[in-house]
N, C-alpha and C positions, 0 to 999 in steps of 0.2 A: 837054720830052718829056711827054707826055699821052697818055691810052689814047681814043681816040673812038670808042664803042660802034656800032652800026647800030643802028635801029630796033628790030627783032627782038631785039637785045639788050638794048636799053634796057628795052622790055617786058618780058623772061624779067628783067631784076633788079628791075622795079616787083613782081611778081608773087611774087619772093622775099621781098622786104620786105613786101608785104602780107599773106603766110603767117605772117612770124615776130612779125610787131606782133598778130595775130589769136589765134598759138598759143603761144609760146613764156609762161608764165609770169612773170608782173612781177615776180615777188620771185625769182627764179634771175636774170632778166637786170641785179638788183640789185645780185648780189650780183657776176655778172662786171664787170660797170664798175664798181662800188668793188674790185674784189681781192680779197672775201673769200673764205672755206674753200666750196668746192662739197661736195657731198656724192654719193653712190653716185648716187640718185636723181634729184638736179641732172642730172647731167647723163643718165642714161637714161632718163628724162621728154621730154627733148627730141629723144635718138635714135630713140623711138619714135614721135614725131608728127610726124620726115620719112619713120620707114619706110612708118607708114602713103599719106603724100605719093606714095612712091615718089623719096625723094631720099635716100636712105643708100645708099652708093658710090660717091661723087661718079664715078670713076675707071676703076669697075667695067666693064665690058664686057657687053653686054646678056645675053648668054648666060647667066651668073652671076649675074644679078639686078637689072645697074649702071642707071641711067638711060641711060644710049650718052652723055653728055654731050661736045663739044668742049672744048679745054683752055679757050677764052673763055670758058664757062657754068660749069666747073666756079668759074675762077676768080671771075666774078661772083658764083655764091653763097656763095664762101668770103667774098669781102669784103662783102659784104650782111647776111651772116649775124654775121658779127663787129662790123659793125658798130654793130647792132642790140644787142648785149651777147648773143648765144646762146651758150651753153658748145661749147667746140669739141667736135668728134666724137673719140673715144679711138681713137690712130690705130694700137694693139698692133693691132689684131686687122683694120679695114678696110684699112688703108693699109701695113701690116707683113707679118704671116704671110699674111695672106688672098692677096697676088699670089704668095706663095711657094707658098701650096696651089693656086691655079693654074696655075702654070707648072710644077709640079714633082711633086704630089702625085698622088696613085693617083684615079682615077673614084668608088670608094668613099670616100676624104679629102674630094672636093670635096664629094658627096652628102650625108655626116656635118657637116660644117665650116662651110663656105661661108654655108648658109641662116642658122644660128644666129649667126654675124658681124653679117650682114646684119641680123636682126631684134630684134637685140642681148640676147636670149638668154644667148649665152657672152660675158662678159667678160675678154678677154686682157693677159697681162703678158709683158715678157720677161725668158729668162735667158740673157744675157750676160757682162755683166761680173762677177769673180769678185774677191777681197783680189790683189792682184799680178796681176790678168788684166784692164786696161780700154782701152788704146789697143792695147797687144800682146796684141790678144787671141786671140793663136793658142799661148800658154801656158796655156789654161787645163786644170785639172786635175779638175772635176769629172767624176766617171766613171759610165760604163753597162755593166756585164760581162751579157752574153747567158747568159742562164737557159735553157734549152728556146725557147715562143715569148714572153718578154719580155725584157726590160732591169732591172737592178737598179741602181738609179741613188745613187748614196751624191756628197755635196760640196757646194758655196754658191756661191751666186748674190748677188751685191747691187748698193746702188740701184737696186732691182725696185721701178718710179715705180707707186704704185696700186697694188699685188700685193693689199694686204690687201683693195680689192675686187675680186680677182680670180676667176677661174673656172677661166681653162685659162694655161698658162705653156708657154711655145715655147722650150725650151734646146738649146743647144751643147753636147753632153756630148761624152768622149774615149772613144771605142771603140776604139783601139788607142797604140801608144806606138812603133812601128817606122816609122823613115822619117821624113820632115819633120813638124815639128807640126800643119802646116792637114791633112796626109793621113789623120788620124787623128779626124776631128772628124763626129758628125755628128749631126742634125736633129730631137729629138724634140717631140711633141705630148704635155703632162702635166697629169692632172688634177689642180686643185691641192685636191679633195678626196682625194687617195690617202694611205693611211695612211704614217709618215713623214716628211709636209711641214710644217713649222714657220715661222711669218711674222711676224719680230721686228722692231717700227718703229724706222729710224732718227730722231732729229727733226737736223733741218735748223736752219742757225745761223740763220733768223726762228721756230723753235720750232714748224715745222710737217711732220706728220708725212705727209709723203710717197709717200716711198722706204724701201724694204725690206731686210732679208736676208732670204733665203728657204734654209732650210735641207733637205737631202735623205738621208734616213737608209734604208737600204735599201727606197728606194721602187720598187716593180713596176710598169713601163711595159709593156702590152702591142707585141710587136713591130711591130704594123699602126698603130700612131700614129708610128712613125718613115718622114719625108718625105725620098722621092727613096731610094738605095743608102744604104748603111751604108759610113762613113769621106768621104763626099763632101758632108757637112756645111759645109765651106769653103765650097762653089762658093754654095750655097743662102744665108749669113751674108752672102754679098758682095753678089747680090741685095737682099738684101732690106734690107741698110746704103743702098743706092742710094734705095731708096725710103722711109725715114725721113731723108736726109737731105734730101731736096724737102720733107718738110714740116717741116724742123726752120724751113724761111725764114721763117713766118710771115705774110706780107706783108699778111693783110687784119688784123690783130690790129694791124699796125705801123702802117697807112695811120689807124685809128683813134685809137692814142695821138698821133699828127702831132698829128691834124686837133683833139683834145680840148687839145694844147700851146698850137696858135696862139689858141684860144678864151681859153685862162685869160690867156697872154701879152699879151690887149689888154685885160685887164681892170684898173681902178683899185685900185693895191694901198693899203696904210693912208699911205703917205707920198702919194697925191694921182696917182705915176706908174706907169702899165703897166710890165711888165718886157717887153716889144718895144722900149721905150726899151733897153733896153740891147744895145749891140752885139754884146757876146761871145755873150750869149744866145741872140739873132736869129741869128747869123752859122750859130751848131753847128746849130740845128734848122733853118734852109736849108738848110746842108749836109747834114745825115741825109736827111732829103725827096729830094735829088734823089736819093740813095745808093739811097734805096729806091725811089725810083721804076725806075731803072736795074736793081736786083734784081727789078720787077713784073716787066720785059719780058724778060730771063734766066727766071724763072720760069711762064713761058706760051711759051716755048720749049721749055725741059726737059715742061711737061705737053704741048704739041702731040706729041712726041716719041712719051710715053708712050701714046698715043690710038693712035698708027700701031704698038704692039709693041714699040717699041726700048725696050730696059732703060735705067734712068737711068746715065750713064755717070760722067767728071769732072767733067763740068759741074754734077753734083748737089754737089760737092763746094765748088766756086763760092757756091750756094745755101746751104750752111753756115755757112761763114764768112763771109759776109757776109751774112744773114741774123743769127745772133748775136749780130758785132759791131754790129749796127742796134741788135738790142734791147737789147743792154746800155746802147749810148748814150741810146736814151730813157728807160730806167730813171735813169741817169743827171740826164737834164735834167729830169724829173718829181719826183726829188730837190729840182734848184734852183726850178723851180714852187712847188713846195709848201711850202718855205720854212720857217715856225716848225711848221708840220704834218706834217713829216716826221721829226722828232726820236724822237715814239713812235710802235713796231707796234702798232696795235689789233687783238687778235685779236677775233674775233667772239663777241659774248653778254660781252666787256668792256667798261670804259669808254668811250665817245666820245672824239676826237681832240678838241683844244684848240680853240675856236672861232676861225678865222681870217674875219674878215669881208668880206674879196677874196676870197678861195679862196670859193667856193658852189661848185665841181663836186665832186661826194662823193668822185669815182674817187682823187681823189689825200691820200685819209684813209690808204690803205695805201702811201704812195712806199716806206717805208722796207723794207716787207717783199717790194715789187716787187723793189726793188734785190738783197735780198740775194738771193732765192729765183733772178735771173736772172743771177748771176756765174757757175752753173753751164752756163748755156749754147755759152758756147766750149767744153766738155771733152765732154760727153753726145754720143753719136753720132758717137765718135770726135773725138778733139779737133782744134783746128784747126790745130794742128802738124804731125800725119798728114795732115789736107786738104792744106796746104800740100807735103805731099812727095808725094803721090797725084797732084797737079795739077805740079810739078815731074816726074814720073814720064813721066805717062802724057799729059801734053799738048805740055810744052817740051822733052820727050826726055830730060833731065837725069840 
């Protein structure tokens, strides 16, 4: 199974590749094919030399500012882009809130919002997940009691991925407590300069600072940054789950670690043989490939999808968890790749990994902190257990 471009396509991805070889910074794309720490500017250095492009919204809808792209183009420059080492686009604010202030938000939201997304401006975080609120997240307890015209928002938010360079934070608060808990839930837009917010780093078990708490002490939301009715927060959270978890798939970031595997795989290791010699080896990373190639064409479905209007539905759900379990498997085999090199994390401005002299591709000096940093992937964006009963639900009837 193979994707066979036209013409026309082939040229719109020579022409992507030729943009990010010409712009994108050699020491950022360094730093993403080795794994190292990106920083604020990493990557809004490079959002801003496709906004100027006119390529920042892959998804967007002309109207709004998007390029009009079909789900093939969009996909082509995701996988072009990635594969090139460009830091991926931060998808809180294009691929998250941004369709929720579309479809749901006031003419003045879009007017305020929208551009600053686009030109990357405002940098977005989200609050979701709460201590005891991450898969049931219709328990959560963080609150907004109506002042006159704001919201007083008092509670915690965490693994808020990026907050500390955040700008604007899209939460979940609880505006009422009668009736079922989704009834009660709804949708604000917060500056995360407002007085009262506090953003304490969690480090993560490769010792890398992330994800967030984000703490909320009688902080004043004005009432006009709250998206769509008040208590109808559920409907908008379920949106816009749909559409973080198409991009939780990954696929052009995956089709790169493949293709960077079967490279090292034929190379002469210190004992004289390739490890494509080895069967167990070869066999998993066939298998992942075709895995993922099967998730490319699921995932240029769900984007055709989205081009014609239609909300991503279970099928986003599909896109999760198998998206996920891919990456975790290659994180896995880049492990066995890297072999005496994956013993220590190097963080960056440390020591140099151990010199292996089979191993020459740099990317796999961080297996170790690959590994651990993507076990988190099956749970984030709803774990794959709720997939699995969403997709039991709502496809096999169950």
């Amino acid at each position: 199974m193979q994707l066979i471009y036209t013409p026309e396509q082939q040229a719109f991805a020579n022409e992507v590749r030729a943009f990010t070889r010409e712009t994108l910074d050699p020491a950022v794309a360094r730093k993403v094919l080795e794994g190292a720490r990106l920083g604020r500017e990493d990557f809004l250095g490079w959002h801003r030399s496709l906004h100027r492009k006119g390529w920042v919204g892959a998804g967007w809808p002309r109207e709004f500012g998007g390029p009009g792209w079909d789900a093939v183009r969009q996909h082509i420059f995701d996988e072009v882009t990635a594969d090139e080492g460009a830091p991926p686009l931060i998808p809180f604010g294009l691929r998250m809130v941004a369709p929720v202030i579309m479809a749901f938000g006031s003419k003045a939201q879009q007017a305020r919002f929208l551009p600053r997304i686009l030109s990357g401006e405002d940098w977005w975080c989200q609050g979701y997940s709460e201590p005891g609120s991450g898969s049931d997240l219709a328990s959560l307890k963080c609150r907004a009691d109506r002042d006159g015209d704001h919201y007083v928002v008092n509670g915690q938010k965490t693994w808020t991925t990026l907050g500390h360079f955040a700008d604007w934070i899209f939460c979940l608060v609880r505006t009422a407590s009668e009736g079922r808990p989704q009834e009660g839930i709804s949708f604000l837009l917060i500056d995360m300069k407002s007085p009262g917010i506090t953003v304490r780093p969690i480090l993560m078990l490769d010792q890398e600072h992330e994800v967030n708490e984000v703490w909320f002490d009688d902080v004043r939301v004005p009432v006009d940054n709250r998206v769509g009715e008040e208590n109808k927060g559920w409907t908008y959270a379920k949106f816009l789950l749909g559409h973080e978890r198409t991009g939780i798939a990954g696929v052009g970031r995956a089709k790169r670690i493949v293709k960077r595997l079967w490279h090292v795989a034929r190379q002469a290791r210190s004992d004289g043989r390739p490890l494509i010699d080895d069967t167990r080896f070869r066999d998993r990373l066939a298998q992942v490939e075709i895995e993922l190639r099967a998730l490319e064409i699921t995932l240029l479905r769900v984007l055709a999808a989205e081009a014609e209007k239609k909300t991503p539905g279970p099928e986003a759900s599909i896109l999760k968890i198998r998206g996920s379990e891919i990456q975790q498997t290659l994180t896995e085999l880049t492990m066995l790749a890297a072999g005496p090199a994956a013993l220590p994390y190097v963080r960056e401005g440390e020591a140099g990994a151990p010199d292996v002299p089979w191993l020459s591709d740099e990317a796999f000096r961080f297996a170790s902190g690959h590994y651990f940093n993507f076990r988190k992937t099956t749970i984030y964006g709803g774990s794959n257990e709720i997939q699995r009963n969403i997709i039991a639900q709502h496809v096999l009837g169950l």
